[in-house]
N, C-alpha and C positions, 0 to 999 in steps of 0.2 A: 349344628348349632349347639351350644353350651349351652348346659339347663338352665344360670342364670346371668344373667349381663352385669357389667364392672357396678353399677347403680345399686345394682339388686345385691354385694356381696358387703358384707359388714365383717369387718376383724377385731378382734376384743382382746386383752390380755385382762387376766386377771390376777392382783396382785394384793402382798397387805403380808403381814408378819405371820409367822409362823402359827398355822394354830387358827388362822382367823376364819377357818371353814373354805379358801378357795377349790378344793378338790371337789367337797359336797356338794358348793352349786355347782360344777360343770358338771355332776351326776343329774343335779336336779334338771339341768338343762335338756343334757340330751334325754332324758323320762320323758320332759314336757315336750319335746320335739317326737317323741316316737322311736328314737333312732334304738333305744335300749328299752326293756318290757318289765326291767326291774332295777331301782337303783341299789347300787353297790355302796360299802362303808369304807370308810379309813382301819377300824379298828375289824373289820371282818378283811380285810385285805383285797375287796374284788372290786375296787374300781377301775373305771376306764383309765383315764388318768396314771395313779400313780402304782404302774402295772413293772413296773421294774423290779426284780428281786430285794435292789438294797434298798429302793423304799415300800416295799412290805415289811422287810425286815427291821425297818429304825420307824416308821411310821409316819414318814410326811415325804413331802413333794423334796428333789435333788435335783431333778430335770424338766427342764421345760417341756409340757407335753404338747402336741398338736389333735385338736378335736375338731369337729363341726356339727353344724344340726342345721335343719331347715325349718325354717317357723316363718307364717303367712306369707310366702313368698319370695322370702329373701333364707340367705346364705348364710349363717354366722358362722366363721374359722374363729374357733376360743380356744388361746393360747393359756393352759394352766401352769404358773410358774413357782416355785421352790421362795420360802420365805425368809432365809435366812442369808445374812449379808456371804456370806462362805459362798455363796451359789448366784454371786451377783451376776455373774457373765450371763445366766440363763435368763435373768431378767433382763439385760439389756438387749440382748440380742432379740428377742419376744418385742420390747419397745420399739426396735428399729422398724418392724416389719406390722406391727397392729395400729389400729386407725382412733382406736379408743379403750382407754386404761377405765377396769372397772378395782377399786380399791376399796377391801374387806374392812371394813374394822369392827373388832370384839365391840360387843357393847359390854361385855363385864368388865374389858381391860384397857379399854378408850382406846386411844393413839398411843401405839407401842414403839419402839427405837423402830423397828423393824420397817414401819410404815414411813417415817420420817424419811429412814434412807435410802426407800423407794422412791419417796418426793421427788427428792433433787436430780432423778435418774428422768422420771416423767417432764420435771422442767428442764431438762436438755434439750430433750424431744418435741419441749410443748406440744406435749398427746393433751389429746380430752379426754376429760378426766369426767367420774360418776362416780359416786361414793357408796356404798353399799353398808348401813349396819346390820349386823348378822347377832346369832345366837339374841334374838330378843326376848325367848322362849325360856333361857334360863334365869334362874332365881334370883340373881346378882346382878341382872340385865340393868343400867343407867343410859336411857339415851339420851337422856338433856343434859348429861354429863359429857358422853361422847361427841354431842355433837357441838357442846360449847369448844370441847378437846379441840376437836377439830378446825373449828371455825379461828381458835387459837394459833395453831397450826399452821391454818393455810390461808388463812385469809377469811374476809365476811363474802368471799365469789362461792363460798360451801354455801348454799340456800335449798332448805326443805321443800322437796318434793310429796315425801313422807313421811308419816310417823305413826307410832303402836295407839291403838285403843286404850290395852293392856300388855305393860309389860309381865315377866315373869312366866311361871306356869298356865296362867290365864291369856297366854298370848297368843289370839287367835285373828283380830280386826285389825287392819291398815286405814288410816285414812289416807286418802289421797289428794292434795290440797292442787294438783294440776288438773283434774279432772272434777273435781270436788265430789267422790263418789269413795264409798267404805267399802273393802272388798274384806267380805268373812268366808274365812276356812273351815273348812269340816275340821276334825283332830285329824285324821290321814293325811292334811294338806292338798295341796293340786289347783284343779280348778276353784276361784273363788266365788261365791255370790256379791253380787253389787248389787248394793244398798246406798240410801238415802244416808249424809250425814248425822248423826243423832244431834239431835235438840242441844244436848250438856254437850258437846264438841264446837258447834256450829261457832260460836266466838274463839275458839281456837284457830279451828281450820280458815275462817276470813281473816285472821291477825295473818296466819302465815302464806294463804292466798295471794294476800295484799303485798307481801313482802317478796314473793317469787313473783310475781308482777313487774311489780318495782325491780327488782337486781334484773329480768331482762329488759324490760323497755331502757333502761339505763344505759347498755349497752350500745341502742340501736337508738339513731334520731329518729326515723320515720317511724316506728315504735311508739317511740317515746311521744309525739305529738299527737299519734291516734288514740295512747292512752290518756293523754289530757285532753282530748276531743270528745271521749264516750266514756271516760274513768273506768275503762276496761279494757279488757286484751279479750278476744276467744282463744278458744284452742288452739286453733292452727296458727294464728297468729304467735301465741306462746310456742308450740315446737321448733315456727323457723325462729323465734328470734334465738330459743336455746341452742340448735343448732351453731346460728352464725357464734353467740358468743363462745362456747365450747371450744367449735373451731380456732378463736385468739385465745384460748386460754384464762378467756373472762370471767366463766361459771360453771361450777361443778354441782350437779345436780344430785340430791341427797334422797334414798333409799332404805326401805327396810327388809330387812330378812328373817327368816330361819331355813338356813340349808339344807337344817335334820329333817324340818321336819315338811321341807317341802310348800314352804307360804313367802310366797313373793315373789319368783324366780321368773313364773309366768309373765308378771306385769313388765318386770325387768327388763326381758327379751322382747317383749311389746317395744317398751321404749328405744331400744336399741336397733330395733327395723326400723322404724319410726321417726326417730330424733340424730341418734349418733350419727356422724359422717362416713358418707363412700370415702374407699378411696381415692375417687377422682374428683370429691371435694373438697380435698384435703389442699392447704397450701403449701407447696413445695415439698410436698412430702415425697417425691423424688430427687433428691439434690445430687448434682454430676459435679464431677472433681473440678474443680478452678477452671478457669478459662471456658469450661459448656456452657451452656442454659439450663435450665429444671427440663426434666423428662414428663411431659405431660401424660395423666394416667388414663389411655385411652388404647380401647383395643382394638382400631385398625391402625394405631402406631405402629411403629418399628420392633419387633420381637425382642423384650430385654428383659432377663432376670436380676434376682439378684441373692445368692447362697446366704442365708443367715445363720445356717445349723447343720454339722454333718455328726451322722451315728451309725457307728461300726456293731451291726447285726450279726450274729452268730449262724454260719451255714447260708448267712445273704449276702456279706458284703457291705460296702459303706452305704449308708443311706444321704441323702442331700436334700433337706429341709432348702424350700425357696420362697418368694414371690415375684412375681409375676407385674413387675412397674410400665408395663407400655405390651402391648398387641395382642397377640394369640397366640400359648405358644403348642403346639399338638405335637403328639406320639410320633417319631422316628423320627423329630425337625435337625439338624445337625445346626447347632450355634458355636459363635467364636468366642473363647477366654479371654477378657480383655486385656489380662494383667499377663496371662502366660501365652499368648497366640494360638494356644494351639483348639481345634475343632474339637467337638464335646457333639455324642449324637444322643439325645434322651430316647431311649427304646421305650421304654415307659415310663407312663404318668400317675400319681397319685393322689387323691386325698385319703388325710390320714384318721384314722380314730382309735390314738392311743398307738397301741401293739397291734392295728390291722391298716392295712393299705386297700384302696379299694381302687382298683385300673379306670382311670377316663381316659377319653381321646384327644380331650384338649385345656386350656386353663384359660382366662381371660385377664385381662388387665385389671388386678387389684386382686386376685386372688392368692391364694396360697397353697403348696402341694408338693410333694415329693417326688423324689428318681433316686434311682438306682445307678451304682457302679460307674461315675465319672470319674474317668484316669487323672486328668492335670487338674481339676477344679476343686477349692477349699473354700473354710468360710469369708466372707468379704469379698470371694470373687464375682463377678458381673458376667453375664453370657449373654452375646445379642446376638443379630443377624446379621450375614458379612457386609464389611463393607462401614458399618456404622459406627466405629469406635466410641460406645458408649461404655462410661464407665463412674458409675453413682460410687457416694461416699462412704467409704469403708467404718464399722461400728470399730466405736473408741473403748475398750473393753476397761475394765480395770485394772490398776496397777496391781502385784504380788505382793503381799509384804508380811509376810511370813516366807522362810527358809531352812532346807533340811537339806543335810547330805543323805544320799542312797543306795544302798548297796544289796545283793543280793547277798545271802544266809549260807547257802549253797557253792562251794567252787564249780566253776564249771558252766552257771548258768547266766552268765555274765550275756552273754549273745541274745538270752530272751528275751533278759530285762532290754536291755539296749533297742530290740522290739516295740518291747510295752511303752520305753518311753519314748518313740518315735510316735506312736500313736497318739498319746494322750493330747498331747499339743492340737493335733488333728481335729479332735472332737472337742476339747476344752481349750479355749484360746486362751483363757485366765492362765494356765499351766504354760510355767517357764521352764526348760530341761536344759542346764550346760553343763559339761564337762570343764572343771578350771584344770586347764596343765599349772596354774599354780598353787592353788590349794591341792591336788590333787588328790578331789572328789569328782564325785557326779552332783550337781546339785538339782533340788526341783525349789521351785517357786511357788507359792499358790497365796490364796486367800486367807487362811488361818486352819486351826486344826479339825472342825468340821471338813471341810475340805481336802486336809489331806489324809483323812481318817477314810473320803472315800476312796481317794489316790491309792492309797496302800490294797482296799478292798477289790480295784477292776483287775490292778497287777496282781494279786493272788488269785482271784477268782476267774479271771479273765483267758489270764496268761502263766497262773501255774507257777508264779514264781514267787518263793518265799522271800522276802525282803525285810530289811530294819534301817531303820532312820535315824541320824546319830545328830550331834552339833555341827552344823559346817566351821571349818577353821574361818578366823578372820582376818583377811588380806589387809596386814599389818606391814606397814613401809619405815626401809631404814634412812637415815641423814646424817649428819654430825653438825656441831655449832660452834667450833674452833678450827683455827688453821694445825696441821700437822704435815712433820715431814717422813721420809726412811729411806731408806734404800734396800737391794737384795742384790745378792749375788747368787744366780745360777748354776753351778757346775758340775759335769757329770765324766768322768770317763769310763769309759768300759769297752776298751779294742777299739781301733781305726779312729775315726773322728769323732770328738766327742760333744759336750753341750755346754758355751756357755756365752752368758747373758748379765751385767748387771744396770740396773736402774735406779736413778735418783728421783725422788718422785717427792711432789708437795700437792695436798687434798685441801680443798675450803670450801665450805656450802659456800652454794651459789645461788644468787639471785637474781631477780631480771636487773639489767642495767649498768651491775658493778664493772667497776674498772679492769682494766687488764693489770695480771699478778704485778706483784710491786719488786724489783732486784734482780728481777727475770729479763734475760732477752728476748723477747716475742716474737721468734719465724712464722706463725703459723696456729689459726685458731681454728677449729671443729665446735659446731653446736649439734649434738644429739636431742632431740626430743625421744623421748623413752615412752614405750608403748603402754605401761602402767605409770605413765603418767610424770611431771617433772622431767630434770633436762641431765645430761651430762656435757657437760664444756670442756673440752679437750685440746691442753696447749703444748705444741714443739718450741721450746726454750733449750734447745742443745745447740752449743756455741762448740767448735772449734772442728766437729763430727767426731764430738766423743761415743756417736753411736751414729749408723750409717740410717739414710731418709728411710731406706727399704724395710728396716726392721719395726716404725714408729707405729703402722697400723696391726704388728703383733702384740707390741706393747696394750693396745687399746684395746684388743681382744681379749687379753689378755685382765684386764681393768670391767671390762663388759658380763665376761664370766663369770665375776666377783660379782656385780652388780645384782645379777640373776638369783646370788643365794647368798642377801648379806650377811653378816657374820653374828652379828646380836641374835638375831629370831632364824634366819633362813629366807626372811622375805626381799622384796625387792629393795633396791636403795636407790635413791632419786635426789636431786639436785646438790651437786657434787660439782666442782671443777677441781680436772686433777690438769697441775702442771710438769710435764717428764723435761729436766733441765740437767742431769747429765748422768756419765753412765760408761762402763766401757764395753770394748768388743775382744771379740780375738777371732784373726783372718782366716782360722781354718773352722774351729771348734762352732764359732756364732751360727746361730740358724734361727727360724723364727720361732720353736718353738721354747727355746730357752728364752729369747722376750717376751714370748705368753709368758712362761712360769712367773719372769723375773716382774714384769708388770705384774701380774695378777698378787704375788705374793711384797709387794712393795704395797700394794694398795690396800691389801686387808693389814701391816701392821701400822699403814700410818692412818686406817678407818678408828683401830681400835687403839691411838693416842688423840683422836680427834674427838674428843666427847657426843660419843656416837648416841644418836633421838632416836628413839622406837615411835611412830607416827602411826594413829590409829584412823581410820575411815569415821567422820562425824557427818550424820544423817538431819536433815531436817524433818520434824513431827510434826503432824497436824493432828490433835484428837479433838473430836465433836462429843461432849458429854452434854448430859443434861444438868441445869445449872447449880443444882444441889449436892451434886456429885464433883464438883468443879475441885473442892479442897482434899478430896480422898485421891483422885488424877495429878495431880501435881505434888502431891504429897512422894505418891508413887513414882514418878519421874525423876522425883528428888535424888531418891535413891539409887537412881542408874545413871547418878553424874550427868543427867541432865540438864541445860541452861534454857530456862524458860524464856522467853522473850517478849510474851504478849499474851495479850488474850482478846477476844472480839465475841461480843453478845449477838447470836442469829436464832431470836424465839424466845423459845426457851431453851434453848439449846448455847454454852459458852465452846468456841474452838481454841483450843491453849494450843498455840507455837512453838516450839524448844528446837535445841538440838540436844542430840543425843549419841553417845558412841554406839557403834555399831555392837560392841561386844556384847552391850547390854541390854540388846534390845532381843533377844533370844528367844524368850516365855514370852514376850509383851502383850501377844493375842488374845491366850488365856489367861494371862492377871488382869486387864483390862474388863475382858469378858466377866471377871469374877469379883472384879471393885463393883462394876457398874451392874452386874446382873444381865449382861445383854444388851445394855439400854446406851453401849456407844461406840464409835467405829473410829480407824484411824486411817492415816496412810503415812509415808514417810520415803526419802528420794536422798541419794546421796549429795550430798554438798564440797566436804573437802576434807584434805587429812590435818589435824595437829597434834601434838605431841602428847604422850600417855602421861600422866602423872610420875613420878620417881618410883613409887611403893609396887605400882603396875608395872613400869621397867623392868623393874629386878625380878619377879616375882616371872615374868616370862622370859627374862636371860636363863634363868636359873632353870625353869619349864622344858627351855629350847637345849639349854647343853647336857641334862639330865637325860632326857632322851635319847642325844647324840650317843653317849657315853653306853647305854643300854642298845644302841643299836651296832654299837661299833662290835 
C-alpha cells in the first residue's frame, strides 16, 4: 500500500519574480515538515532547492527543482521554480503538472513584471492560485500597497486572508481574519502562539472577515443563502466554499510571510492540506488529445504517466521528472510510449528532494516522481499500460526569440559540440538547435541572454567545449521588378567532342495570376514552388526546334542553380518567370551540360538588367510594457525601421504591435531589458519578405562582392 492515497497528495508550485524569496520558503517548508534539521540560505549556498552549481554560482533558482514534505497527514510535491522570463520553460512545464500555484510577492517591490508574466502562464492553466506576501520583516515592507498592487493586477478575486500586526523590523504578529485568531512569533520564527485578536485590530479584522465572507459565499448559491440565513459562514463552510471557488479560478487567497525568518510558512502549509485541491479534484486536469475523454485522476485506473521534465545527471544518466494522471504505477511495471510505440520498463521509482532520490515501490494517481534511464521517452511523452492508447496534451512551451550562431573556438571539436547540442533540446525544450545549409551556421534559439549565458555555461562545463557566439546571417531573398532579356552562347572545344549551348531567355517577376508572356509562343508551362518560399514559372516558347525538347530541363537546372546563390547577396531568389524562346544547338558538340551553363549564365545577366530587389524577412512584434514606458518602447522600435500598427491597453500594462525587419531585431532582448529595467517581455514570428530600403541595398551588394573579392 502507498503511504498516501491520490486525496491525501497535494502539489504546489511556487512562483513570483525573481528575488521574491520562493527558494526560502521551500526551506522553510521542509524545516517545518522535519524532512531537513537546519535550514539552508540563498546567500550561504546550501539549500535544497537551488543545489546546482550554476545557481550557487549566479545566485537564484535556473531550474525547476522537485521537493516534498509531509505535514498532518498529507503529501505536499513543492515545485520550486526560476523567476525570471529567460527560464520560462521551467515554469511552464512545473504548471502543467502542480495542482495549485502559490505566488511570492515582495512586499518592498509590489507586483514586479516578473509576477505579471507568470499570470498569464497560471491563466492558461487556470491553476489555483494563493498569494503569499513575503519579506514583511523588512524596513521598506508596504502591504496595503502590495496588496492594492495586486488586487490591481488581478482582480478584486485577490481577498485577504492575512495581514501584519506590524510591519517592518517589528514584524512579528499575523492576523488571521479566516480563523479570526493572531499567531505571534518568537524572533527565531517556527511555531506560533495563538492569541485572541487585539482590541485596536478587532475593527480591522471584522472589516476584512466580512469581506472574505462575502467574495466566497458570492461564489457559491448555497453559500450565499446560508449566509443570508445566519450573516455568517463557519469555518468549514468557508474552506469548502474557497476550495470550490479556487478550483474556477474565482478566488485567490492572500497570505503573509517572512521566509527569512521563518513566520508563516506553517499556517501556509496548514492551508494547503486543508483548502487547496487534490488532484482528483481538480477539473480536467487530465486532458487527452482530441477525440479522447478527460483521464479521470484515480488510482485503480489505467496506469498513465505523463514526462514533464527530463535531466541529464552526471555518472547517472538521464533523469525523467513525471506525474502520475490515472492508477498505480510500481517498480519494474513495463509501459507503452504513446507517441513512439515503443515499451519503457521503469526499474526504479523515485521521489525527489532536490539533488537526492529516494527509492519507493510505487506512486499513486496524482503524484509526482522520478526514473531513471528511459531509452525512447522525452518530455511531453505519455506512458500507459498496453492496450490503452492514452495520450494527454502535450505542454505548449514558449516560442525563442532570441538568436545566435554557434561554433566551437577549437578545430577539431566540432563532433562534441554537435553532442552538447543534441542534448540540450533534451532537457530544455525552449532550446531550438538548426543547422541552416543556407546561412551556413549552426544556429540556437532560446529565450534571451539570461538564458543563453547559461547555454554557453552547460556546453563548457558540461561538455568541455569552448564555444563563441557571433550574429547569425540574415536569410535575405533576391527578385527583380522589370522585365529583362539575354542570351549566351556556350562553347568549349578541347579534342573529340566538344561543348556547346546557346539560349535566349527573357525574366519577369511573377505573380500569382499574371498572364502568359506576351509575343511568345507558349508550348509548355512549369510552376515550381521553391522551398524558401515564392515560385519559379518556367515557359518552352522555342518555335521551329531551335533547341531540341530533351535539353529544356537542363536549361532549368541550369536557372535553378542560379537561383540557389542569387547574384546580388548570394541568397535565394524567388518569384521569377523565366521564358526560354529560342536558342541554337549543334548535332554533335550539344550536351546537357552546355544548356546548364548556357541557361544558368543567361539567367544571371538578364537577373542583373532586371532591377534586381534584395527582400528582407519582416517579423511581427508583440511587446507588453508597462504603460509609462510605452513612449521610450516605441520610440526604440522607431529606430529599427520599425512600423508600429497598434497598441491595446491590458492593466496596466500597454501591448504595442509593429513589424519589424529581422536584421534589426539582433540586441532587442537586452535593449528592451535595459529601456524597461526588466519590467517587459516580447515575442515576435515571421510574417513575410519585402523589399530593403535603396541605402540598405547597396550597402549589402557592396558587403556581398567585397567579400567575394577577398575570398576569391
Amino acid at each position: 500500500m502507498p503511504e498516501f492515497d491520490t486525496s491525501h497528495v497535494k502539489n504546489i508550485v511556487l512562483l513570483g519574480h525573481a528575488g521574491a524569496g520562493k527558494t526560502t520558503l521551500a526551506e522553510c517548508m521542509l524545516f517545518e515538515a522535519g524532512l531537513i534539521t537546519r535550514r539552508g540560505s540563498v546567500q550561504e549556498r546550501n539549500t535544497v532547492s537551488d543545489y546546482h552549481e550554476l545557481e550557487q554560482e549566479r545566485g537564484n533558482s535556473i531550474f525547476s527543482t522537485l521537493l516534498h514534505s509531509k505535514w498532518r497527514g498529507y503529501k505536499i510535491n513543492i515545485i520550486d521554480t526560476p523567476g525570471y522570463d529567460d527560464f520560462a520553460g521551467e515554469v511552464v512545464s512545473a504548471l502543467r503538472v502542480a495542482d495549485t500555484g502559490v505566488m511570492l510577492l515582495n512586499a518592498v517591490m509590489g507586483v514586479e513584471v516578473g509576477t505579471d508574466i507568470i499570470w498569464e502562464y497560471t491563466e492558461q492553466f487556470k491553476t489555483p492560485m494563493i498569494f503569499a506576501v513575503n519579506k514583511l520583516d523588512d524596513d521598506n515592507a508596504d502591504f496595503d500597497t502590495t496588496v492594492r498592487e495586486a488586487k490591481n493586477h488581478f482582480g478584486n478575486k485577490v481577498v485577504v486572508v492575512q495581514y501584519p500586526q506590524q510591519q517592518g523590523v517589528g514584524f512579528h504578529a499575523i492576523i488571521d481574519v479566516l480563523r479570526m485568531t493572531m499567531y505571534k512569533f518568537h524572533d527565531a520564527g517556527g511555531k506560533p502562539e495563538k492569541l485572541p485578536i487585539p482590541e485596536e485590530e478587532k475593527a480591522r479584522a471584522d472589516e476584512l472577515h466580512r469581506e472574505l465572507v462575502e467574495a466566497i459565499a458570492g461564489n457559491d448559491e448555497a453559500l450565499m443563502e446560508k449566509y443570508f440565513d445566519k450573516g455568517e459562514l463557519d469555518e468549514d463552510e468557508m474552506k469548502e466554499g474557497m476550495k470550490k471557488a479556487m478550483i474556477n479560478h474565482d478566488l485567490f487567497p492572500l497570505f503573509c510571510l517572512s521566509a527569512e525568518r521563518n513566520m508563516g510558512s506553517g499556517r501556509l502549509m496548514g492551508f494547503i492540506d486543508n483548502v487547496c485541491p487534490s488532484a482528483n479534484e481538480m477539473r480536467a486536469a487530465a486532458k487527452l488529445v482530441s477525440g479522447q475523454q478527460n483521464l479521470t485522476c484515480d488510482a485503480s485506473g489505467p496506469a498513465c504517466l505523463f514526462i514533464y521534465k527530463t535531466m541529464s545527471e552526471p555518472h547517472v544518466g538521464e533523469l525523467s521528472f513525471f506525474k502520475v494522471y490515472s492508477g498505480t504505477i510500481k517498480s519494474g511495471m513495463e509501459l507503452v510510449n504513446e507517441t513512439t510505440g515503443a515499451s519503457e520498463k521503469l526499474n526504479q521509482l523515485f521521489v525527489v528532494e532536490g539533488n537526492k532520490r529516494i527509492n519507493v515501490p510505487e506512486l499513486v494517481a496524482g503524484d509526482i516522481g522520478a526514473t531513471l534511464k528511459l531509452k525512447n521517452t522525452h518530455v511531453n511523452n505519455t506512458l500507459h499500460e498496453k492496450g490503452k492508447n492514452l495520450e494527454l496534451e502535450p505542454i505548449i512551451f514558449p516560442a525563442a526569440n532570441m538568436s545566435m550562431a554557434i561554433e566551437s573556438v577549437k578545430k577539431g571539436e566540432e563532433e562534441k559540440l554537435s553532442v552538447a547540442l543534441h542534448q540540450l533540446p533534451e532537457e530544455d525544450p525552449t532550446v531550438r538547435v538548426e543547422f541552416s545549409q543556407e546561412l551556413k551556421q549552426t544556429i540556437i534559439h532560446c529565450l534571451g541572454e539570461l538564458h543563453l549565458s547559461v547555454i554557453r555555461w552547460r556546453i563548457e562545463h558540461l561538455h568541455g567545449v569552448e564555444v563563441k557566439f557571433t550574429r547569425p546571417r540574415i536569410p535575405y531573398r533576391e527578385t527583380i521588378r522589370r522585365m529583362a532579356e539575354s542570351s549566351y552562347r556556350h562553347k568549349k572545344q578541347s579534342g573529340g567532342n566538344g561543348q556547346f549551348g546557346e539560349v535566349f531567355m527573357r525574366i519577369e517577376p511573377w505573380y500569382e495570376g499574371m498572364p502568359d508572356p506576351k509575343g511568345l509562343n507558349v508550348r509548355a508551362r512549369e510552376e515550381h514552388p521553391l522551398d524558401w518560399g515564392g515560385k519559379l514559372v518556367y515557359y518552352n516558347c522555342i518555335v521551329g526546334g531551335a533547341i531540341d525538347t530533351r535539353f529544356l530541363p537542363s536549361i532549368l537546372k541550369g536557372v535553378m542553380e542560379k537561383m540557389h546563390e542569387g547574384p546580388q547577396t548570394g541568397s535565394f531568389v524567388r518569384d521569377v518567370r523565366v521564358s526560354v524562346y529560342d536558342g541554337k544547338m549543334h548535332p554533335v558538340d550539344s550536351n546537357d551540360i552546355s544548356f546548364k551553363i548556357a541557361g544558368l549564365m543567361a539567367f544571371k545577366q538578364a537577373f542583373a538588367q532586371a532591377d534586381p530587389q534584395i527582400l528582407e524577412p519582416i517579423y511581427h512584434v508583440e511587446v507588453l510594457c508597462p504603460d509609462d514606458l510605452t513612449g521610450s518602447v516605441i520610440g526604440d522600435l522607431q529606430t529599427r525601421r520599425a512600423i508600429v500598427e497598434g497598441m491595446d491597453t491590458e492593466g496596466h500594462f500597454t501591448r504595442i504591435l509593429a513589424k519589424v525587419p529581422l536584421a534589426e531585431m539582433h540586441d532587442y532582448s537586452s535593449s528592451l531589458r535595459s529601456i524597461t529595467q526588466g519590467r517587459a517581455k516580447f515575442n515576435m514570428k515571421f510574417e513575410d519578405y519585402a523589399a530593403v530600403p535603396s541605402e540598405v541595398q547597396k550597402k549589402l551588394q557592396d558587403d556581398y562582392h567585397r567579400l567575394a573579392k577577398e575570398e576569391a
